[in-house]
C-alpha positions as CSV (number, residue, x, y, z in Angstrom):
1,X,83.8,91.5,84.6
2,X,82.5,93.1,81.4
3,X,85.4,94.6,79.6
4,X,85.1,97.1,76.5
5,X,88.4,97.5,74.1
6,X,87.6,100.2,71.1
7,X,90.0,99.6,68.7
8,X,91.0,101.6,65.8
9,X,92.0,100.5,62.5
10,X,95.0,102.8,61.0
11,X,97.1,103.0,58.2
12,X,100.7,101.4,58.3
13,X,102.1,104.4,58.9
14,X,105.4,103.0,56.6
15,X,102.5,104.0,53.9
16,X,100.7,107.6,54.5
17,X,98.9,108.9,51.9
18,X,97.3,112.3,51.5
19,X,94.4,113.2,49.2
20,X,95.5,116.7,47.9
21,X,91.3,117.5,46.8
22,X,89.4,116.6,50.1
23,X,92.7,116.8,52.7
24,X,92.3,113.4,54.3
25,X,94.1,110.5,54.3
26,X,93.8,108.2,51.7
27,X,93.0,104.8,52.1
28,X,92.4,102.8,49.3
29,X,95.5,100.8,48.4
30,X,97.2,101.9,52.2
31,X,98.0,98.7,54.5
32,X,95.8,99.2,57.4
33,X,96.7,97.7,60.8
34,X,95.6,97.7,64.4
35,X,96.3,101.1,66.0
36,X,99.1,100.0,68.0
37,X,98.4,101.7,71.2
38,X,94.9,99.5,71.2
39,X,96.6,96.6,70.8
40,X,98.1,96.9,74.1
41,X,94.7,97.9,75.5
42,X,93.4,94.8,73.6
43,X,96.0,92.5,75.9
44,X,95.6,94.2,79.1
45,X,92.0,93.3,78.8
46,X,92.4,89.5,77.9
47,X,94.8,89.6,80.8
48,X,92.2,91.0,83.3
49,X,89.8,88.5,82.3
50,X,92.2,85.8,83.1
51,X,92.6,86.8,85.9
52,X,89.4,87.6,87.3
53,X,86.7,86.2,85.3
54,X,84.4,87.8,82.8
55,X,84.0,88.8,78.9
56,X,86.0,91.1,76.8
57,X,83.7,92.4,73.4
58,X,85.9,94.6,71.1
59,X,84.5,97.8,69.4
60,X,85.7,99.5,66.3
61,X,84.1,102.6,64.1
62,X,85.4,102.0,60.4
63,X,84.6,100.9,57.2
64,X,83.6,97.6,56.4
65,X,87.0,96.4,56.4
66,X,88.0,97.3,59.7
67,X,86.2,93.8,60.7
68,X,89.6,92.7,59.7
69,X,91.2,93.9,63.1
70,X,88.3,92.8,65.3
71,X,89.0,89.1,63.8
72,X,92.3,89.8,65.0
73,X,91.5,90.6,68.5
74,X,89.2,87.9,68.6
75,X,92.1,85.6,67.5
76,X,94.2,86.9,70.7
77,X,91.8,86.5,73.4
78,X,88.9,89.0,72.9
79,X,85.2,87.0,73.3
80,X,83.2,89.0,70.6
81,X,83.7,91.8,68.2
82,X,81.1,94.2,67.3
83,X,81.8,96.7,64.3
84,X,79.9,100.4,64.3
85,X,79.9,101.4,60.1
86,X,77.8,103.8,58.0
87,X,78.6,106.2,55.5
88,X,76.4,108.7,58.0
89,X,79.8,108.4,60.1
90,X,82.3,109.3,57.7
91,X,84.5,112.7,58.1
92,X,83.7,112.4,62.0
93,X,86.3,114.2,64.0
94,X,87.1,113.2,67.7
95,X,83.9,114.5,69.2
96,X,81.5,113.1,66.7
97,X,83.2,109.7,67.2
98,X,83.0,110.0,71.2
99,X,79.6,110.5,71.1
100,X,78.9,107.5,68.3
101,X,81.2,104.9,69.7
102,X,79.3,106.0,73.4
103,X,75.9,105.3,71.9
104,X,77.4,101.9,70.5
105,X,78.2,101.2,74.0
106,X,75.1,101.9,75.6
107,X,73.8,99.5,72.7
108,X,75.9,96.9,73.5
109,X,75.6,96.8,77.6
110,X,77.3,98.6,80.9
111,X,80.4,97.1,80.5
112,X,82.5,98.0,84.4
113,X,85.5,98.7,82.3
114,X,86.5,100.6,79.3
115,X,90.1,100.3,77.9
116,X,90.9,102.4,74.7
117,X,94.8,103.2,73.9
118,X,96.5,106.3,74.2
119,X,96.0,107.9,70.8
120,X,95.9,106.6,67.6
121,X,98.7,107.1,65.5
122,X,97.1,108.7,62.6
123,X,95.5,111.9,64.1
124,X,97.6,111.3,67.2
125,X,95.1,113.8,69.3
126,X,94.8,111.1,72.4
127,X,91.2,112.6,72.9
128,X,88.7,109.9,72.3
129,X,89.1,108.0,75.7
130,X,88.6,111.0,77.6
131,X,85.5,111.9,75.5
132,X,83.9,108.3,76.0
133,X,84.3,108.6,79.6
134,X,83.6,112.4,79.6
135,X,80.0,111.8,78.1
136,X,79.3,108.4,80.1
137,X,80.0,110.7,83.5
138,X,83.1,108.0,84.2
139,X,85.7,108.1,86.3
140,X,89.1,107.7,83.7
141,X,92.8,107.5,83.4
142,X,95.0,108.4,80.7
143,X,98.2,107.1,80.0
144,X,98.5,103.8,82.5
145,X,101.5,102.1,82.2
146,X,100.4,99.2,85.1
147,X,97.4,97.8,86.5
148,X,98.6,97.1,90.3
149,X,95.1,95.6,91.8
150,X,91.5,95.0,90.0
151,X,88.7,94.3,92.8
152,X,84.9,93.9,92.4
153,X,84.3,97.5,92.7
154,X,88.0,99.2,91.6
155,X,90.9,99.4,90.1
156,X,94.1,100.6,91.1
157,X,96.6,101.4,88.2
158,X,100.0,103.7,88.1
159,X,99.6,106.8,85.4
160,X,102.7,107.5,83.8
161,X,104.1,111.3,84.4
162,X,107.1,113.4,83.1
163,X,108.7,112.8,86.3
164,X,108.0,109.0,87.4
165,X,104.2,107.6,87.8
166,X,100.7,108.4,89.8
167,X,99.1,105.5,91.5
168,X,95.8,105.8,91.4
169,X,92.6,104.2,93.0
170,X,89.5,104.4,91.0
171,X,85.9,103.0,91.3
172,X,84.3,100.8,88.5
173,X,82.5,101.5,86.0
174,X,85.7,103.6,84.5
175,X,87.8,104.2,81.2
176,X,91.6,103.6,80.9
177,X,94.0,104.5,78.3
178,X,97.4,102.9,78.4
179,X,100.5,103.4,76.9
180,X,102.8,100.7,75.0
181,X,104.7,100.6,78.4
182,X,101.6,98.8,80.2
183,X,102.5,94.6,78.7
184,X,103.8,92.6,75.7
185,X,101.0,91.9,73.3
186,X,100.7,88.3,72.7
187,X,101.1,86.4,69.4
188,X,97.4,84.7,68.2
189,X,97.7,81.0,68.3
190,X,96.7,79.0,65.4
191,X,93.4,78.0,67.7
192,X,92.6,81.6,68.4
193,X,93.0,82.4,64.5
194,X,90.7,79.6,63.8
195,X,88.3,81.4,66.1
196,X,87.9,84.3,65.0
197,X,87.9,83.2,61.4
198,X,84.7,81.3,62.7
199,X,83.4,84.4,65.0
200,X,80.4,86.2,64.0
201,X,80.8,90.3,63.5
202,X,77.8,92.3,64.5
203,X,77.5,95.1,62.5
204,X,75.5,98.1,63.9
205,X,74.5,101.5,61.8
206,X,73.5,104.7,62.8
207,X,70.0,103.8,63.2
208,X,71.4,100.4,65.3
209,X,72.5,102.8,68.0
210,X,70.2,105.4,68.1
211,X,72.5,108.3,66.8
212,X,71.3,111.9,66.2
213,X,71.9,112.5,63.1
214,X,73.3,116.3,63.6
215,X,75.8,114.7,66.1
216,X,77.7,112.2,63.3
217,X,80.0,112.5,60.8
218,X,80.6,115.7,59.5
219,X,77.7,117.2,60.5
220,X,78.1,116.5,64.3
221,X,82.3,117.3,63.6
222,X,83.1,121.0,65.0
223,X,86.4,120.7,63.7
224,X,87.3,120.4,60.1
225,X,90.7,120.2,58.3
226,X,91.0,122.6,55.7
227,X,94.0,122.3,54.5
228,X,97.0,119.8,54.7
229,X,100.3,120.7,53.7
230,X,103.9,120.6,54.4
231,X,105.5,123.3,55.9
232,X,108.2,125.7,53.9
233,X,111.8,125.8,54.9
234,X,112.5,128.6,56.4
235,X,116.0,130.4,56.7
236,X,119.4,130.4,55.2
237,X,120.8,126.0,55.1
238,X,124.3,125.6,55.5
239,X,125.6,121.3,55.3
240,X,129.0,121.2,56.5
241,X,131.3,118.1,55.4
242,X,135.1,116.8,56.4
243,X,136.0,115.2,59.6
244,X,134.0,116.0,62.9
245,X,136.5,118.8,64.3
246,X,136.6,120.5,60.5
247,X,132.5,120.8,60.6
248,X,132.8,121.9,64.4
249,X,135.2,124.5,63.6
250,X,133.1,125.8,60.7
251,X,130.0,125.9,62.6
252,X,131.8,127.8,65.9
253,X,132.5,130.3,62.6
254,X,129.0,130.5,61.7
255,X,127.7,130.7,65.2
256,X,130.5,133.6,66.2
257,X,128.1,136.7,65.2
258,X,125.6,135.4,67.5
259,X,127.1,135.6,70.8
């Protein structure tokens, strides 16, 4: 089976930084990590290919240094890491970089399975997945917590839901995202580290993949922030101190005109 994991590199989020001129985040001197969401992606795939067979290749858009976290998905079980960077792609929003990391994949094969996580956790829209599979015309799930059954032609995974979980039945080729509930990531081993400190990173541009250059970066991005800012308070504050009964009394007082 040919799996697919696009991973995202993110900044530790311990260490957000704003630039206050272009209102994106900045990341020169931020800790970047592996978006934690693909990580769990990342092992559910290793763990299919155990199981059944088959080749997992894991995809990231980034700057050069994002190679950083496809040597560390090589290190825990991934077979080959391919890394999708130009400066054509920068300021892309979610559907400029559905429709680059789809033309990557086309590059790269017909993989029968797609695994991306939830969301990443620095724009934390949970839209990318669904646009991959969207513009590939693939069946998807969002939000699997388990992967009951994998066959030749199928996969059968339970969706988590407000009230419980969906099983659902679908037919391969088709995109997952899954949620932190889904495994355990696993620890690289020293062997696996000194793998992927060995692997070899193809690196593919714009031209690589055959993008359009009106559909990347900014020019391809309908969206655009504008402006990034923190909210101001609004209403009267009141911080009540003394025991627990004292600041219950006092906010009973407070809440009296109310009723």
């Amino acid at each position: 089976m040919e799996i697919i994991v696009c991973v995202k590199q993110v900044p530790d989020t311990k260490d957000v930084r704003l630039d206050p001129d272009t209102n994106t985040m900045s990341r020169e001197g931020v800790t970047s990590i592996m978006n934690p969401f693909d990580r769990h992606a990342l092992e559910e795939a290793v763990r299919i290919k155990e199981e059944q067979g088959g080749r997992v290749t894991v995809l990231s858009m980034g700057p050069p240094q994002a190679e950083e976290v496809l040597r560390e998905a090589i290190a825990c079980g991934a077979d080959a890491g391919v890394l999708v960077s130009d400066r054509a792609f920068a300021g892309a929003d979610t559907w400029a970089t559905s429709y680059t990391l789809v033309k990557a994949i086309e590059t790269i094969g017909n993989p029968d399975l797609i695994l991306c996580g939830k969301q990443a956790i620095d724009g934390d829209t949970a839209q990318v997945g669904p646009g991959i599979a969207s513009r590939m015309g693939r069946p998807y799930v969002t939000c699997v917590q388990k992967t009951r059954e994998v066959g030749a032609d199928h996969i059968v995974v339970e969706r988590m839901m407000d009230d419980g979980y969906d099983v659902v039945r679908l037919p391969l080729p088709a995109l997952l995202t899954v949620v932190k509930d889904i495994n355990e990531p696993r620890i690289p081993s020293l062997k696996g580290k000194m793998r992927a400190k060995k692997a070899v990173i193809t690196t593919l541009g714009a031209a690589d993949i055959g993008a359009e250059e009106q559909c990347i970066g900014l020019a391809g991005s309908p969206t655009q922030v504008v402006k990034v800012f923190s909210p101001e308070p609004r209403g009267d504050r009141a911080v009540f101190t003394g025991s627990v009964d004292e600041q219950v009394d006092r906010l009973v007082e407070c809440l009296k005109p109310f009723i």
